[in-house]
ZADOSE-367739 format. One record per residue (C-alpha): x, y, z; residue number from 1; residue in one letter. Coordinates in steps of 0.001 Angstrom, whole numbers, plus 500000, padded with zeros to 6 digits. Each point is the difference from the previous one (the first is absolute). Last residue first. Layout:
% ZADOSE-367739
+--------+--------+--------+-----+---+
:     xx :     yy :     zz :   k : r :
+--------+--------+--------+-----+---+
:      X :      Y :      Z : NUM : a :
...
+--------+--------+--------+-----+---+
This chain:
% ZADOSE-367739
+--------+--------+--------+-----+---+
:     xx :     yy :     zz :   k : r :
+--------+--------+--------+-----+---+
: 871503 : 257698 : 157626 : 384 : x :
: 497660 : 499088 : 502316 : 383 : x :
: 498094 : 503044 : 501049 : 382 : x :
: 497297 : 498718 : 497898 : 381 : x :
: 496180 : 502239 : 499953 : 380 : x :
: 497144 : 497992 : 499294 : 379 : x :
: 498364 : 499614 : 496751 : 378 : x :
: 500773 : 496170 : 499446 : 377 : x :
: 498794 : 499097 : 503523 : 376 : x :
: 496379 : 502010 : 499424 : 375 : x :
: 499637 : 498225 : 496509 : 374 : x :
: 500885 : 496362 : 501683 : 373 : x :
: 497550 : 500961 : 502424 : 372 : x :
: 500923 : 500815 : 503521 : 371 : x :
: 498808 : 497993 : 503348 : 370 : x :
: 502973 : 500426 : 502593 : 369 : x :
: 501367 : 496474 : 498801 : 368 : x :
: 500149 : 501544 : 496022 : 367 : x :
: 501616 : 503191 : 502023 : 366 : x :
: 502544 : 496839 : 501172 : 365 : x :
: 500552 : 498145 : 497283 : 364 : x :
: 501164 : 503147 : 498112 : 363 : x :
: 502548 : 500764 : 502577 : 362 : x :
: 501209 : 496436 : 499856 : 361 : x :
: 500255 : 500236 : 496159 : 360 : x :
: 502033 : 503352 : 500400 : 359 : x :
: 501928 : 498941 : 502366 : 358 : x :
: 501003 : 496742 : 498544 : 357 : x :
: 500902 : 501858 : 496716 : 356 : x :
: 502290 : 502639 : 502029 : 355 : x :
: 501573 : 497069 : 501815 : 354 : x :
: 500745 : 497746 : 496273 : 353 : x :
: 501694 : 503033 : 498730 : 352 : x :
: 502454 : 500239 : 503168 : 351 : x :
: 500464 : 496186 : 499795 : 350 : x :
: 500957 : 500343 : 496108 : 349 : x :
: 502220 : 502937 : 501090 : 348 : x :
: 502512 : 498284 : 501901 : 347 : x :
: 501300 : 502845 : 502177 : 346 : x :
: 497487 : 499918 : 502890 : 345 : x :
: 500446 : 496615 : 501231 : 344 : x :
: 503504 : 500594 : 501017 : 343 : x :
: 500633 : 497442 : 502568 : 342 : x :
: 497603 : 497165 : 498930 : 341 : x :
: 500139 : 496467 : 500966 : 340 : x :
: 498892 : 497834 : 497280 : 339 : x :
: 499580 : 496341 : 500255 : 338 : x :
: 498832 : 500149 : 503563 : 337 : x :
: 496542 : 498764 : 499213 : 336 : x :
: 498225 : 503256 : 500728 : 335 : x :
: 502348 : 502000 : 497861 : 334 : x :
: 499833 : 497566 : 497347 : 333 : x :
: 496610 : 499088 : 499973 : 332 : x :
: 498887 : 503594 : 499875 : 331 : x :
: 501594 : 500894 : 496943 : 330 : x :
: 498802 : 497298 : 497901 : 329 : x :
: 496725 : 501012 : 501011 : 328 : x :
: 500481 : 503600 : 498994 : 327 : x :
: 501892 : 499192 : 496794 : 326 : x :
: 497175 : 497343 : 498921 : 325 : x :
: 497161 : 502079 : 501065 : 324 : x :
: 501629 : 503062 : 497591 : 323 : x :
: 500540 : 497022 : 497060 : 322 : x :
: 496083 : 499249 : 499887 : 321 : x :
: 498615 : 503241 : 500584 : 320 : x :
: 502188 : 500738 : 497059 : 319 : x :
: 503453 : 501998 : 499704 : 318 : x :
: 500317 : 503401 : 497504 : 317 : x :
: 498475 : 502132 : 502855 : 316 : x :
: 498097 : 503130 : 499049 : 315 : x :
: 496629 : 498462 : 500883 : 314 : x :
: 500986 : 497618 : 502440 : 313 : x :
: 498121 : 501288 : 503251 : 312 : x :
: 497345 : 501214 : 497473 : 311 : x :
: 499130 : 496407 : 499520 : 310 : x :
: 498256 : 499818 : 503474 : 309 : x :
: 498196 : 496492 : 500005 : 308 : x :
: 502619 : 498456 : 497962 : 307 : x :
: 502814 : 501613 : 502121 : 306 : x :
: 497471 : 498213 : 502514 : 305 : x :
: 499842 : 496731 : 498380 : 304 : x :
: 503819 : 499458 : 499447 : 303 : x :
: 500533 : 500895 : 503655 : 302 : x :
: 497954 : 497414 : 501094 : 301 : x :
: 501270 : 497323 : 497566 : 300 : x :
: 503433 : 500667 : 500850 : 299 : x :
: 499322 : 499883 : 503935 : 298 : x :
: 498840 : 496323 : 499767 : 297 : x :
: 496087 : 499315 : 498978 : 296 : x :
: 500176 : 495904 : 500379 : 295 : x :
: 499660 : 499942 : 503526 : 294 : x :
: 496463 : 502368 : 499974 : 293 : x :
: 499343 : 502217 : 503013 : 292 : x :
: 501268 : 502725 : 498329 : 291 : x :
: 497842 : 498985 : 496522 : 290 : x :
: 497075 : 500408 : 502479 : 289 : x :
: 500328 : 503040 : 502147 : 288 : x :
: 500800 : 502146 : 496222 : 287 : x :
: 499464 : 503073 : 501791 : 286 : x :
: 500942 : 500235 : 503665 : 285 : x :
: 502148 : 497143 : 499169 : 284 : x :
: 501908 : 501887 : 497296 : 283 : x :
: 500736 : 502885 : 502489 : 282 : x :
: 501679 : 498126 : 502307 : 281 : x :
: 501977 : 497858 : 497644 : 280 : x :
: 501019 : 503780 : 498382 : 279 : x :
: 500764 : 501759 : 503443 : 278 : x :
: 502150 : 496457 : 500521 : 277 : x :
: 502339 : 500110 : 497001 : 276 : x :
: 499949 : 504272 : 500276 : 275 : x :
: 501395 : 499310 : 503775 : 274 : x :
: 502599 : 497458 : 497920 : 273 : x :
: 501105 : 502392 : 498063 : 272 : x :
: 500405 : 502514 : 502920 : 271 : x :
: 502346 : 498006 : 501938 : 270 : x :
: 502118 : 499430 : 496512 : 269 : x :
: 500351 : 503410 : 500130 : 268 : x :
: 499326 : 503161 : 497270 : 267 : x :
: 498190 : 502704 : 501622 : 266 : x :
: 500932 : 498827 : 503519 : 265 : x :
: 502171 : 502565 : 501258 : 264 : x :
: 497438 : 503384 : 499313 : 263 : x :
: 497289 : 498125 : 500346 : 262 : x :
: 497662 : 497613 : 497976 : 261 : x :
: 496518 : 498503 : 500692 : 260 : x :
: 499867 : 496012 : 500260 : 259 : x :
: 498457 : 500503 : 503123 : 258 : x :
: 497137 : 501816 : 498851 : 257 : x :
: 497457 : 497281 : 499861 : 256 : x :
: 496131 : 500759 : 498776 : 255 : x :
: 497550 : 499526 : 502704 : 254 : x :
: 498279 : 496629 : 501074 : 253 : x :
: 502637 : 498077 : 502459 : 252 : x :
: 502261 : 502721 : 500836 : 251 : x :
: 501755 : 499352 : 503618 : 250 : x :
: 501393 : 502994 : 501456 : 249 : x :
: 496993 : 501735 : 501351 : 248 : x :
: 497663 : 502749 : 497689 : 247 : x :
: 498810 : 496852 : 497355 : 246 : x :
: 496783 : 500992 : 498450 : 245 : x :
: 500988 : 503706 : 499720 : 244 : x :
: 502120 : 499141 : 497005 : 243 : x :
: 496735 : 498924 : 498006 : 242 : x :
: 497750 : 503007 : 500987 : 241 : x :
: 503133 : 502280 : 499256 : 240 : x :
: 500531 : 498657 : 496719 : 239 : x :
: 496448 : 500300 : 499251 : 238 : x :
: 499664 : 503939 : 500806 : 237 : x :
: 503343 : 500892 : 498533 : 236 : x :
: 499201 : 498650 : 496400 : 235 : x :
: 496699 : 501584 : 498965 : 234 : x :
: 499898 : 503217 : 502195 : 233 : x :
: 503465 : 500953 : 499280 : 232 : x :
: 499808 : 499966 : 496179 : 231 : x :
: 504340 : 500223 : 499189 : 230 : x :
: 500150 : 502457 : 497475 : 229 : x :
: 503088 : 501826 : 501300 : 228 : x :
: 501046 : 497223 : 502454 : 227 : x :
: 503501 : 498835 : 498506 : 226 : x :
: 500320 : 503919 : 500077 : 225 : x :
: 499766 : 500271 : 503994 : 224 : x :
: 503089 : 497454 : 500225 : 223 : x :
: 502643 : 502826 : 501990 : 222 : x :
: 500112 : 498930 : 503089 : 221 : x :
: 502320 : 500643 : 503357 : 220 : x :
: 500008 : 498741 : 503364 : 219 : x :
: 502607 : 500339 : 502759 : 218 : x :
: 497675 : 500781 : 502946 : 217 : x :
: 499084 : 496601 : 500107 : 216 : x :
: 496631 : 498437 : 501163 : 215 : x :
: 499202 : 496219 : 499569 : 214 : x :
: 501969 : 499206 : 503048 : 213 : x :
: 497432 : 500996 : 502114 : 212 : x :
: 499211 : 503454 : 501534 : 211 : x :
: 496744 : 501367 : 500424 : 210 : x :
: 499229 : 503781 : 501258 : 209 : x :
: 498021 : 501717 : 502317 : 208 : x :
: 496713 : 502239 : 500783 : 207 : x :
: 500030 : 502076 : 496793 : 206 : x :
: 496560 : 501777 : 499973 : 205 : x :
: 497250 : 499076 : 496943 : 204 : x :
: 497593 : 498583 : 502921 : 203 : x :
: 502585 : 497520 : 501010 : 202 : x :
: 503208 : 499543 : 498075 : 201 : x :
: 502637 : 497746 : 499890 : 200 : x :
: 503018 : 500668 : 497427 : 199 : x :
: 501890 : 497542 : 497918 : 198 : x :
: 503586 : 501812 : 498523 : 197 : x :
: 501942 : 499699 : 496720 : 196 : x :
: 498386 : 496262 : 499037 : 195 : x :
: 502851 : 497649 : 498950 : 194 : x :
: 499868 : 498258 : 496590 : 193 : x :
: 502581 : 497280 : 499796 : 192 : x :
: 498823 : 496692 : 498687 : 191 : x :
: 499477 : 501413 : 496225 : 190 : x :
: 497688 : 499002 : 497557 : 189 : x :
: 498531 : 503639 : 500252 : 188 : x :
: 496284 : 499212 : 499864 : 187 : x :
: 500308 : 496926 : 502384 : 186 : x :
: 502262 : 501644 : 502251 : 185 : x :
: 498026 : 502874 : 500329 : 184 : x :
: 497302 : 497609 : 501044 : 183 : x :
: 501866 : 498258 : 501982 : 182 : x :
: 501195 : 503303 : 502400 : 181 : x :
: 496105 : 500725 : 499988 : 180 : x :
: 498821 : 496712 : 501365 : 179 : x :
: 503070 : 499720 : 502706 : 178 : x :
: 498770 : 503579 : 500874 : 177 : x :
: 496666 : 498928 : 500468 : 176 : x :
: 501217 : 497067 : 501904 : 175 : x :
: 501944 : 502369 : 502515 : 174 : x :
: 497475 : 502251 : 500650 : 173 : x :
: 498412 : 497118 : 501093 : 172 : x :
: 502062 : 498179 : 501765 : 171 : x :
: 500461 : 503923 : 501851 : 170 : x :
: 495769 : 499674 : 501408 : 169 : x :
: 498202 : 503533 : 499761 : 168 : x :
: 497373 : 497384 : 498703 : 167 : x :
: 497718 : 500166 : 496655 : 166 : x :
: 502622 : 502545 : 498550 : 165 : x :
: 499019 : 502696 : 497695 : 164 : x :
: 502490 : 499816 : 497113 : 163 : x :
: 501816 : 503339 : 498467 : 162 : x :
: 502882 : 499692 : 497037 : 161 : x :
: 502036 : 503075 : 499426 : 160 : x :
: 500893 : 502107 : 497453 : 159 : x :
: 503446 : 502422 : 499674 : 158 : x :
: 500853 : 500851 : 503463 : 157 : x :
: 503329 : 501631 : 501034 : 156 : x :
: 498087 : 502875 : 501383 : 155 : x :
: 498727 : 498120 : 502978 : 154 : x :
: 497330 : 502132 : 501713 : 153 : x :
: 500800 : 501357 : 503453 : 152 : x :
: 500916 : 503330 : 498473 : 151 : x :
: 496425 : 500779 : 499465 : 150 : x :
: 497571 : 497221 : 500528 : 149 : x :
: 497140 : 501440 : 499348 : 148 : x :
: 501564 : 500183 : 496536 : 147 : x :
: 499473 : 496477 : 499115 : 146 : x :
: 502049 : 498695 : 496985 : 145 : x :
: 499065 : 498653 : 496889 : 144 : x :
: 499795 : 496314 : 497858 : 143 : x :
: 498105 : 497456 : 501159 : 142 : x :
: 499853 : 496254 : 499456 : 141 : x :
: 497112 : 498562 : 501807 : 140 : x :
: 499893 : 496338 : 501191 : 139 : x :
: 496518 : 498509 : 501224 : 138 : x :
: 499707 : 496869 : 502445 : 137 : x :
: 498546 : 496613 : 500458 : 136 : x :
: 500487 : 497725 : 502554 : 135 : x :
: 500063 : 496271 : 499488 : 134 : x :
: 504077 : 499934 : 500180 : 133 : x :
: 500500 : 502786 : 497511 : 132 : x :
: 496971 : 501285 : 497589 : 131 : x :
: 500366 : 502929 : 497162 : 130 : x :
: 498889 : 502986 : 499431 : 129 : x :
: 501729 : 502947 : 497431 : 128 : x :
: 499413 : 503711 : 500493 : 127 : x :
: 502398 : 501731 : 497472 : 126 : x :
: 500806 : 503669 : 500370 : 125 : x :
: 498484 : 501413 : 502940 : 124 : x :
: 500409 : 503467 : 500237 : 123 : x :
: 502972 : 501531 : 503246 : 122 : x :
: 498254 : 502959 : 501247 : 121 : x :
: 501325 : 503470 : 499259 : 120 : x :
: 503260 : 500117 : 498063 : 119 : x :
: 498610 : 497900 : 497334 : 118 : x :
: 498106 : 503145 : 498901 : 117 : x :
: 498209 : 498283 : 496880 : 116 : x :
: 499846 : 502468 : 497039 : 115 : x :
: 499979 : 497155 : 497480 : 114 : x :
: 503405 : 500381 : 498834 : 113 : x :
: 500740 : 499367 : 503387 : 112 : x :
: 498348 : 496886 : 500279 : 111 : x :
: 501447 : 498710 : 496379 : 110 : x :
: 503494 : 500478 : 501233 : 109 : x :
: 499529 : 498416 : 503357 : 108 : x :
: 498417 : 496743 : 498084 : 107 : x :
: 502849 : 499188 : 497703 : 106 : x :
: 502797 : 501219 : 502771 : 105 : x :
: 498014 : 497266 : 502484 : 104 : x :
: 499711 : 497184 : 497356 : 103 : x :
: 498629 : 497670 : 502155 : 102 : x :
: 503097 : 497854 : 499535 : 101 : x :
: 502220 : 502642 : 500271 : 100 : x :
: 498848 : 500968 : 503136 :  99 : x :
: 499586 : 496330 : 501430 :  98 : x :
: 504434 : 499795 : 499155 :  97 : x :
: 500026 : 503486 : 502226 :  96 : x :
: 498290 : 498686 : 502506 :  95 : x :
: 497856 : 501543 : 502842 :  94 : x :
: 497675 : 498256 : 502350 :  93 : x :
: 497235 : 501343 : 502148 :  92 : x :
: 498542 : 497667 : 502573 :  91 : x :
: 496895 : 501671 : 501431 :  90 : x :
: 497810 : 499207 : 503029 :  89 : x :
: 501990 : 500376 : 502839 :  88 : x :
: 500206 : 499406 : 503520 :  87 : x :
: 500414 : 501882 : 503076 :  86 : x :
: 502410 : 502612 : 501555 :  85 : x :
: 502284 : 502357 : 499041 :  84 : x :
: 502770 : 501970 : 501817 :  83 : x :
: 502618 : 499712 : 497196 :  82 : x :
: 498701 : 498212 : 497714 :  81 : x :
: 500285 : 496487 : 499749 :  80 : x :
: 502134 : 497313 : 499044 :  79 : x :
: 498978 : 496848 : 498207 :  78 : x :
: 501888 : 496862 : 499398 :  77 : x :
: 501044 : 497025 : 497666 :  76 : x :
: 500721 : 496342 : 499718 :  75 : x :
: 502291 : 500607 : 502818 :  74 : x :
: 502752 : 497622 : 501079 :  73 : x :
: 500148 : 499936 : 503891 :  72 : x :
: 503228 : 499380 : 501609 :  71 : x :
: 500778 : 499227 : 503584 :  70 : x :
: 499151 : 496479 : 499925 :  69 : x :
: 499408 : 499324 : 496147 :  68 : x :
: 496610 : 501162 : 498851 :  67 : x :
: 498262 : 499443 : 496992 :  66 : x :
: 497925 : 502590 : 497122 :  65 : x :
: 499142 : 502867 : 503198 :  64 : x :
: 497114 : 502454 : 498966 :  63 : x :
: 500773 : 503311 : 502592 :  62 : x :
: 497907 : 502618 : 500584 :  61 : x :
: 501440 : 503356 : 501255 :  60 : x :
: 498399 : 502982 : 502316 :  59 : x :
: 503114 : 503066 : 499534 :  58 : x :
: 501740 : 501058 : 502510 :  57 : x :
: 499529 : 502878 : 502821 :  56 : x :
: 503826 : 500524 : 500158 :  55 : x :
: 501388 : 502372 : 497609 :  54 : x :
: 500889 : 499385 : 496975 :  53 : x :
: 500048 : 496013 : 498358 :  52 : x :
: 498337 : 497501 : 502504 :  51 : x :
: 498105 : 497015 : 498900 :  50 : x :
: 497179 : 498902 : 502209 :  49 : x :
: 498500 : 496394 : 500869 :  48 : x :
: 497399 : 497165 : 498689 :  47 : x :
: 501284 : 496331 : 499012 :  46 : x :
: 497998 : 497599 : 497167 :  45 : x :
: 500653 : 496582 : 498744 :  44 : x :
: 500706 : 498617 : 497425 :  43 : x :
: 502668 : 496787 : 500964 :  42 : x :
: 500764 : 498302 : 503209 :  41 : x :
: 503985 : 498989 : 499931 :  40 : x :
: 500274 : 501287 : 503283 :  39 : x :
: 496807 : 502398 : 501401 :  38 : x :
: 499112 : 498963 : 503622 :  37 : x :
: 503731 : 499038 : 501459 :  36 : x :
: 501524 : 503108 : 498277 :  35 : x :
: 497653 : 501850 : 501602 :  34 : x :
: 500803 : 498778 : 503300 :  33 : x :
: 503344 : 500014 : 499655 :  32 : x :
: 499961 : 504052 : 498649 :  31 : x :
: 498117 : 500538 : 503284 :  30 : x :
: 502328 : 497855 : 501971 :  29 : x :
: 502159 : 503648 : 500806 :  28 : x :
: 502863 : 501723 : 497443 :  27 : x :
: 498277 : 501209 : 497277 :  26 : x :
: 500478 : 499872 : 496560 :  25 : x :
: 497681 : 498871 : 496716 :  24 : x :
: 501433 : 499912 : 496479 :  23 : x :
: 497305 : 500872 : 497144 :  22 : x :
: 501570 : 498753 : 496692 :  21 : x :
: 497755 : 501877 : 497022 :  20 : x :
: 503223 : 501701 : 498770 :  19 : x :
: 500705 : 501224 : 503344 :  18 : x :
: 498190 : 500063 : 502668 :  17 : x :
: 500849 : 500349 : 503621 :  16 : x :
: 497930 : 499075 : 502924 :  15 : x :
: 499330 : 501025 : 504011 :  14 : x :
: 497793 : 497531 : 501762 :  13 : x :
: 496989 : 501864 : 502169 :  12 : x :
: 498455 : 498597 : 502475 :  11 : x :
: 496509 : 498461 : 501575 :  10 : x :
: 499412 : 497538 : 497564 :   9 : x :
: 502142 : 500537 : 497166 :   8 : x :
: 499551 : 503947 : 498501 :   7 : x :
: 502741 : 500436 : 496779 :   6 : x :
: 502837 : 502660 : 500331 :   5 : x :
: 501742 : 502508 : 497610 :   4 : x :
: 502728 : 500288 : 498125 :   3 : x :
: 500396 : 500295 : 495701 :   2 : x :
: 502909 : 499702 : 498208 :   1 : x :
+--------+--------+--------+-----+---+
């Protein structure tokens, strides 16, 4: 839990937050008054200080989804230092799922053999650039720690992704991370990939830190071999471009995640039916024509992209043909109210017919992100 205040006008209102729920208290009309201005609006932005020790506070900046009366649900905040002042330049992300993907233990192993004191200055890794919302920006993956920093230096740190910001603006510190968290998505096909902590910086000092749902304490790894001989700088580079496209809610020209399992969805009928409409989306984007044709029905556009991708089917004993059947057949009669599912997960035709609909769907997509059919074939599957 979390206490503080936030400035309105010319007082302070005292909050709460827990679990991204800031609850504001106070007994005169201020509360009223605010209450009055921001109901029901949406994004918007409130300024105050947290308090932990002591009782000079900590300068806080606050990005607020909706409000309800009293409550404020936050898209996500920053907290600074203790007895700084000013912006920042830096967002500095770490993530043990992004480790694994750029192959952090590969890399670390080959430094040192090198005779590179990692122990000195963090070394750039990776320097990948890519464009968000019309502005266009360079990601470096680095690997090291900074010993000017002495005990102040987080020892917990494996790599960590650096961005120079265009603004020292918190939407967007929160798009890059929205950008990030998909991509590790993406490369995972999983939905839950929490970052371990986001860190501001400005001129290589910690000023604050960023908190948004996307960062859990609780996170643990272990896929750094399904990236062995994965060739960063041909795949990352491209996915990121495309992802980047879309940083808001609504994805009109990036590849879809949605479909992406989790923990409790790995075999639902919700899920099926996400993978349904990840693959419409993803046929439009690339066969705009036959989509828009009434006589191509969902059998026919699944038939020609297991066609498309025959590796999808390579060590199955069905045909394109009989796969698009099943799938189809399948979604009429949960859609149609002929089926309702309890225990989706135990018939194993449906669990077989998931794993081939995420592969195909994740092959759609890197063809989407601009890969050749040679460049699709050699990349990595996590998809067992």
């Amino acid at each position: 839990m979390i206490k503080g205040f936030i400035d309105f006008r010319e007082g302070k209102i005292p909050f709460v937050i827990e679990n991204y729920r800031m609850e504001l208290f106070t007994d005169d009309d201020l509360l009223k008054d605010f209450s009055k201005e921001y109901n029901f609006k949406r994004n918007y932005i409130l300024h105050g200080r947290c308090f932990g020790r002591g009782t000079q506070g900590q300068k806080a900046t606050f990005l607020v989804e909706q409000s309800m009366g009293s409550n404020c649900y936050l898209r996500c905040y920053i907290i600074n230092r203790v007895a700084v002042e000013g912006g920042y330049d830096t967002i500095g992300l770490q993530s043990l799922f992004l480790d694994d993907i750029f192959r952090y233990k590969y890399k670390y192993l080959d430094m040192v053999r090198e005779g590179i004191n990692l122990a000195l200055e963090p070394k750039a890794v990776y320097t990948i650039p890519f464009e968000m919302n019309n502005r266009h920006y360079e990601l470096k993956y680095c690997i090291g720690h900074d010993n000017r920093l002495g005990l102040l230096e987080d020892f917990d740190k494996k790599g960590e992704l650096l961005l120079p910001l265009q603004t020292d603006g918190i939407q967007e510190c929160y798009n890059i991370s929205v950008v990030l968290y998909r991509l590790a998505m993406f490369m995972m096909s999983k939905a839950e990939v929490p970052f371990r902590q986001i860190t501001l910086y400005k001129n290589g000092r910690k000023i604050g830190w960023f908190y948004c749902p996307l960062v859990s304490e609780k996170v643990v790894s272990g896929a750094d071999v399904f990236f062995d001989e994965l060739d960063i700088m041909k795949y990352i580079p491209k996915i990121l471009n495309n992802i980047a496209i879309d940083s808001g809610n609504k994805i009109t020209k990036s590849i879809p995640l949605g479909h992406l399992e989790s923990f409790d969805t790995m075999f639902s009928p919700q899920r099926f039916l996400e993978q349904v409409m990840a693959f419409e989306y993803l046929f439009d984007k690339l066969e705009h024509k036959k989509a828009n044709d009434r006589n191509v029905h969902l059998k026919d556009e699944l038939k020609d992209m297991f066609d498309e991708f025959p590796q999808v089917l390579s060590k199955s004993n069905l045909s394109s043909d009989e796969v698009s059947k099943k799938i189809k057949k399948m979604r009429h009669q949960i859609t149609h109210g002929h089926t309702y599912y309890y225990d989706f997960k135990n018939d194993s035709e449906i669990k077989y017919l998931i794993i081939l609909l995420d592969k195909l769907i994740r092959n759609m997509s890197l063809r989407w992100a601009g890969f050749s059919k040679a460049e699709i074939e050699a990349y990595p599957i996590l998809i067992l």
